[in-house]
N, C-alpha and C positions, 0 to 999 in steps of 0.2 A: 708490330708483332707478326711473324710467320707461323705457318703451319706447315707443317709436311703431305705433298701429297700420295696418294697412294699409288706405291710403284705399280701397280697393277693397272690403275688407270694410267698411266706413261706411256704402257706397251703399245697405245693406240696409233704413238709415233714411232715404230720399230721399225725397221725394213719389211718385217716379212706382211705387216698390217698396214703398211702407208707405205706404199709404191711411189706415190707424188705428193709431195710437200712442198708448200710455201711461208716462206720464212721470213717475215715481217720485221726490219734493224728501225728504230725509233734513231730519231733525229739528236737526242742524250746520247743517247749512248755514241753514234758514230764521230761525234766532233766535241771537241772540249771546250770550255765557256770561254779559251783565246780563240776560238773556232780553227783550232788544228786536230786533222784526222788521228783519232786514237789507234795508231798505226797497231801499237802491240795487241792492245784488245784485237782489234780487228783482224790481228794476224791467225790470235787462239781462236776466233769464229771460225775462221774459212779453214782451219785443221779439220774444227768438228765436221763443218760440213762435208771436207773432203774425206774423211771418215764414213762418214752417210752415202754417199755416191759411190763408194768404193763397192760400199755394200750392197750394192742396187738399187739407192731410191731414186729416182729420180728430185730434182731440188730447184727450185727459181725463188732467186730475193727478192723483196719489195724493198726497197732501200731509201730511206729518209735522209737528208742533210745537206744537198743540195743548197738548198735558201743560206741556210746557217754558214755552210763552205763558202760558198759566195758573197756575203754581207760583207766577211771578214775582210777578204781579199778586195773587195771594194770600200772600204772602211766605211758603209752603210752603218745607218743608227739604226737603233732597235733589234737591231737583228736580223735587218732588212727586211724587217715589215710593215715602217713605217708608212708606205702605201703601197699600192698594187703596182707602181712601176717601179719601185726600188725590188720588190718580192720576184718579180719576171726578171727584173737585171741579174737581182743574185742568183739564182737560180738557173738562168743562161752558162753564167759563169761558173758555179759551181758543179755545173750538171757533171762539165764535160772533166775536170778534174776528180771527181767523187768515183766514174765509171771508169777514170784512170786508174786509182786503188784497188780499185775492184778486179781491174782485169792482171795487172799488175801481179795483185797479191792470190792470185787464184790459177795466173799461168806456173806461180812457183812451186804450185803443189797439183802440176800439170792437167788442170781443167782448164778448158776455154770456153771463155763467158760473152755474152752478147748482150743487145743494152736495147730497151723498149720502154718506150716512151708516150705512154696515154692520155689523152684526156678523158671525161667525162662523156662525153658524145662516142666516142670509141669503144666503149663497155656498153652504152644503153641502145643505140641503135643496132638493130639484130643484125643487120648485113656484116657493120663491120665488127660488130663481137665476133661472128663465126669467122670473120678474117685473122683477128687476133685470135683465136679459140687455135687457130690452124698452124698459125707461128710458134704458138707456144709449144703443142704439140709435135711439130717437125723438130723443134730445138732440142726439148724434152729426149726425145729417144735417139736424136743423135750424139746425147752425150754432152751437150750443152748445158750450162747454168746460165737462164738468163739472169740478168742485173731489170727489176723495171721501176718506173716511177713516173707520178704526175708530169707531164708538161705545163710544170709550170711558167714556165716563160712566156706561154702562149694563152694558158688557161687564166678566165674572169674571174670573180669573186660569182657570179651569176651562172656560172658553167664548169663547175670545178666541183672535185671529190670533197677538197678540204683537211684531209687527214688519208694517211695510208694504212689505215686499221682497215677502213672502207674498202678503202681501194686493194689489199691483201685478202680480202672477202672475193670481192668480185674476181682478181684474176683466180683464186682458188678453181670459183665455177665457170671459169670459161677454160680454165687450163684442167679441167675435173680432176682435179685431187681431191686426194685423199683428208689431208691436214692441214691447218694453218697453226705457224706458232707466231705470234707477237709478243718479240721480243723489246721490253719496255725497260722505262726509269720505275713503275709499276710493278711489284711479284704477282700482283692478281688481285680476284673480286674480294670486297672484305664488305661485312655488312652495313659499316658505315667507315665515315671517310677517318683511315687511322690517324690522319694528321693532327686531326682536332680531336680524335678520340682511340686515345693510348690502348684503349683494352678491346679495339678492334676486332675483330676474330675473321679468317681467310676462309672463305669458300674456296675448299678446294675442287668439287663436282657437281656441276649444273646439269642433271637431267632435262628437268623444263625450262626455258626462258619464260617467265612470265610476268605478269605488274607487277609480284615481290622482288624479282631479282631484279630487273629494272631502277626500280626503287632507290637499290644500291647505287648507284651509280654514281658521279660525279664527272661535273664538266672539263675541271680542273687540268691542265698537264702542268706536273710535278716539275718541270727543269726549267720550264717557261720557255723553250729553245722549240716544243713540235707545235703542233696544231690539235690535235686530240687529245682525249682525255680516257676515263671511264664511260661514258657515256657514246663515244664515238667504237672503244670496244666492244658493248653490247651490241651495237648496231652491228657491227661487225661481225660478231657472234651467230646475230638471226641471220644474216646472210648467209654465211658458212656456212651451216647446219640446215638449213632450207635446201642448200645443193648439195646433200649428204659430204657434209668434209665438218669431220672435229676440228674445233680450236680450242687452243692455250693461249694462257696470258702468263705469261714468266718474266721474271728479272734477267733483265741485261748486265747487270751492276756486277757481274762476278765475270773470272775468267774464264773460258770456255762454259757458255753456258748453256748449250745445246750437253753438251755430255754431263754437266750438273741440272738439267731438266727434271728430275727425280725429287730432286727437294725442296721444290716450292711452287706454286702456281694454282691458276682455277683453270681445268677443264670443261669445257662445253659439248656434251655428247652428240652428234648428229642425230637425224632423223637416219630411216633408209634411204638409200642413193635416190637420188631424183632425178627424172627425165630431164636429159636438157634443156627443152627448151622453156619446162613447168620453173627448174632452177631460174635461169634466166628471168622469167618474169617475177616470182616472188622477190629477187635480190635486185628491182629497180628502185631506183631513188628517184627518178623526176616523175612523179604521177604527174598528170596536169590536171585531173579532178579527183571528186569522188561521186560514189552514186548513195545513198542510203537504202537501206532495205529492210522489210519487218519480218514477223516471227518465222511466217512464213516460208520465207525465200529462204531464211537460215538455213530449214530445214532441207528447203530443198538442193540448196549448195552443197552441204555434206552430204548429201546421197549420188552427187554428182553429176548432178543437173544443171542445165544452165541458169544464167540472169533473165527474167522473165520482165515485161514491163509493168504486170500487175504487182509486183512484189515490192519494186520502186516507190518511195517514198520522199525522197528528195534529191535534186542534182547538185553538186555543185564543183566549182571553178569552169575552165576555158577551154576544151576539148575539140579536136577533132575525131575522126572513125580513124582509128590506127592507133589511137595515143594510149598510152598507160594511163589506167583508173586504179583506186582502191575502192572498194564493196564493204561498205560500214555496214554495222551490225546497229540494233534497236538500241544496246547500250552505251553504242560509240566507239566497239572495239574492232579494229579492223579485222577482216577476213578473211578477204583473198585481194591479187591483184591480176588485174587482166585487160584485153584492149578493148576499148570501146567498138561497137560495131556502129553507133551513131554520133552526130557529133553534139554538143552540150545544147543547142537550141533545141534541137528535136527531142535529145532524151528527156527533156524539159518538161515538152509539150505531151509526151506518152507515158510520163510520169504515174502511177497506180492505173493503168490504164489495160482493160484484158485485148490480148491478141487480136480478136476479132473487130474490135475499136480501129487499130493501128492505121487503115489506111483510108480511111474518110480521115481521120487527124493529120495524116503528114500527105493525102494526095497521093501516094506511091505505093508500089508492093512493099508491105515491110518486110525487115530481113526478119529473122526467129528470134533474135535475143539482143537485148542492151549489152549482154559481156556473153559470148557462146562458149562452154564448157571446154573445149579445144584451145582455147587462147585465155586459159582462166587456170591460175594457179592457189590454190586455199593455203591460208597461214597457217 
C-alpha cells in the first residue's frame, strides 16, 4: 500500500529551497538480479538529475552496487558476500566499472563527474572529515557531480559504514546540504512492515524521530542484493536532520524517479542548521564509551552547561581524552554526544564526585569537565 505524499512537503527538495542535494542509488535498483547495470533506468536518473543542476542545485550521488557489479563479473557466490575477501574483490572490481557508467552516462548530458571513495575513519576523524568536507565543497561549486562510495575493497567488517543510507547522511554534513533523498527498493516509512502486513499504512512526514518511529523500523533489505534496511534509514534520518539537511525515503522502482518524487515517500523534517562541527559530533557512529548521568546533570545539559563529575553516575566502555562518548540519561535514553576530556580509568575514578574532590583523587590539576559544553553536542 502507498500513500501520497504532500506536494507541499516535496518543495523542501526544489531548487530555490535545497541548493545542495545528495542523492542516495540503492544497490536494487542500480544492477539487476544477472548483476547487469540497469543502463535505461539509469539513464532516466541522471536526466532528472541533470535537470536539477541545470536549475542551480548543486548534486553529489552516493551510489551502491559496486559489490553486486563485481560478484557478477567474478562469478562470486552469494553475491559476493560470502566472506570479506570475496565482498573487497567484488567491490575492487566493480568499483571501477560502476564509476565508468556514471561518468559515462553523465558526460552525455554534459556534466562531469568525479569519484570519491571513503571509509569510515575518513568521516569520523575530524582532520580528515574537513578534508573531505573541502573536496566536496571545491567540486560542488565548480560544477561537478561527485559519484561517492564506501571503500569497500579496503574497509573491515570492524571499520566500515556497512550501508550507504549511513554513509548518504554523513557526506550530507560534511558536504552541508541541504537534503538527502534515498532512493530505494523501499517507497518509505510504513507503520509496520507491509510485507507481512497488507494494510500497512505510509508515513508520509516525520516531524520527530522518536521511540515510535523507530519502532517502525525493520532490519530487512527487500532485494536481498544491499546492506540496509529500514532501520539503517532511520539512523540515517537522525544524522541528516541533526546537521539541518531533510531526508526522503522514496521508490527507485519507477522511471525517472526524482521528477516522480511527489507521489510517494516519508519525509524527515530537519531541525535548524547546525554548527558544524555540533553536526559532526552528533552524526558519529564509533562512540567508544558511554558516561551515565542523573536528574540533575539532565538538567543542566539543556541549559547548556557542561558534563560535571558530580553528575556522573556510571562509566562505561574503553576511552581515551579525545574519543567520542555518549551522555546517557537516568532512563537510558541517549543525550548528547561529545569528546571525552579524560580517559575511561579516571572518569571512573571521579565518577559522582564534586570539583573540589577532583585532584586529591587523580593527583593532578583537573581539567573542568568529563565532556566540556564546546565539544558536546545534545540529541
Amino acid at each position: 500500500m502507498t500513500a501520497r505524499a504532500n506536494p507541499k512537503d516535496m518543495t523542501l527538495f526544489a531548487p530555490a529551497a535545497c541548493p545542495r542535494l545528495i542523492v542516495k542509488v540503492g544497490s536494487a535498483l542500480l544492477v539487476d538480479r544477472e548483476g547487469q547495470v540497469r543502463r535505461d533506468w539509469l539513464a532516466g536518473l541522471v536526466a532528472d538529475l541533470t535537470e536539477r543542476v541545470q536549475a542551480g542545485q548543486q548534486i553529489a550521488i552516493v551510489s551502491s552496487g559496486a559489490i553486486a557489479l563485481g560478484a557478477r563479473r567474478l562469478k562470486l557466490p552469494k553475491g559476493g558476500r560470502a566472506s570479506l575477501e570475496d565482498a573487497q574483490a567484488a567491490a575492487a572490481t566493480g568499483q571501477i566499472a560502476l564509476s565508468g557508467v556514471w561518468a559515462e552516462l553523465l558526460h552525455a548530458q554534459g556534466l562531469t563527474a568525479a569519484q570519491i571513495l571513503v571509509t569510515l575513519d575518513d568521516l569520523e576523524d575530524r582532520r580528515r572529515y574537513l578534508n573531505v568536507s573541502a573536496t566536496l565543497d571545491r567540486l560542488l561549486k565548480l560544477g561537478v557531480v561527485p559519484v561517492i562510495n564506501e571503500n569497500d575493497s579496503v574497509a573491515t567488517e570492524e571499520i566500515r559504514f556497512g550501508d550507504n543510507d549511513r554513509l548518504a547522511a554523513r557526506v550530507a554534513s560534511a558536504a552541508g546540504a541541504d537534503g538527502v533523498i534515498l532512493l530505494s527498493d523501499v517507497d518509505g516509512l510504513y507503520d509496520s512492515n507491509p510485507t507481512t502486513n497488507p494494510g500497512a499504512t505510509l508515513i508520509p512526514l516525520v516531524e520527530k524521530l522518536d521511540a515510535r518511529i523507530e519502532a517502525m523500523a525493520d532490519s530487512g533489505s527487500a532485494s536481498g542484493m544491499g546492506s540496509g534496511g529500514m532501520v539503517s534509514k532511520i539512523e540515517a534520518a537522525r544524522i541528516a536532520i541533526s546537521a539541518g539537511a531533510h531526508l526522503a525515503i522514496a521508490t527507485g522502482k519507477v522511471d525517472h524517479p526524482l521528477a516522480r518524487l511527489a507521489e510517494g515517500g516519508t519525509i524527515f523534517l530537519a531541525k535548524q542548521n547546525a554548527r558544524a562541527r555540533k553536526a559532526w559530533l552528533r552524526g558519529g557512529l564509533t562512540a567508544k564509551g558511554m558516561i551515565h548521568i542523573d536528574a540533575g546533570a539532565v538538567n543542566a545539559l539543556k541549559q547548556g552547561r557542561s558534563l560535571l563529575s558530580a553528575g556522573a553516575t556510571r562509566v562505561e566502555g574503553r576511552f581515551a581524552r579525545g574519543d567520542l562518548i555518549v551522555v546517557v540519561g537516568p532512563d537510558g535514553t541517549q543525550l548528547a554526544r561529545g569528546l571525552a576530556e579524560y580517559d575511561h580509568s579516571d572518569a571512573h575514578r571521579i565518577t559522582g564526585k564534586r570539583s573540589e574532590e577532583l585532584a586529591d583523587i587523580l593527583g593532578y590539576a583537573p581539567r573542568a569537565a568529563l565532556v566540556h559544553r564546546s565539544h558536546m553536542a545534545l540529541l
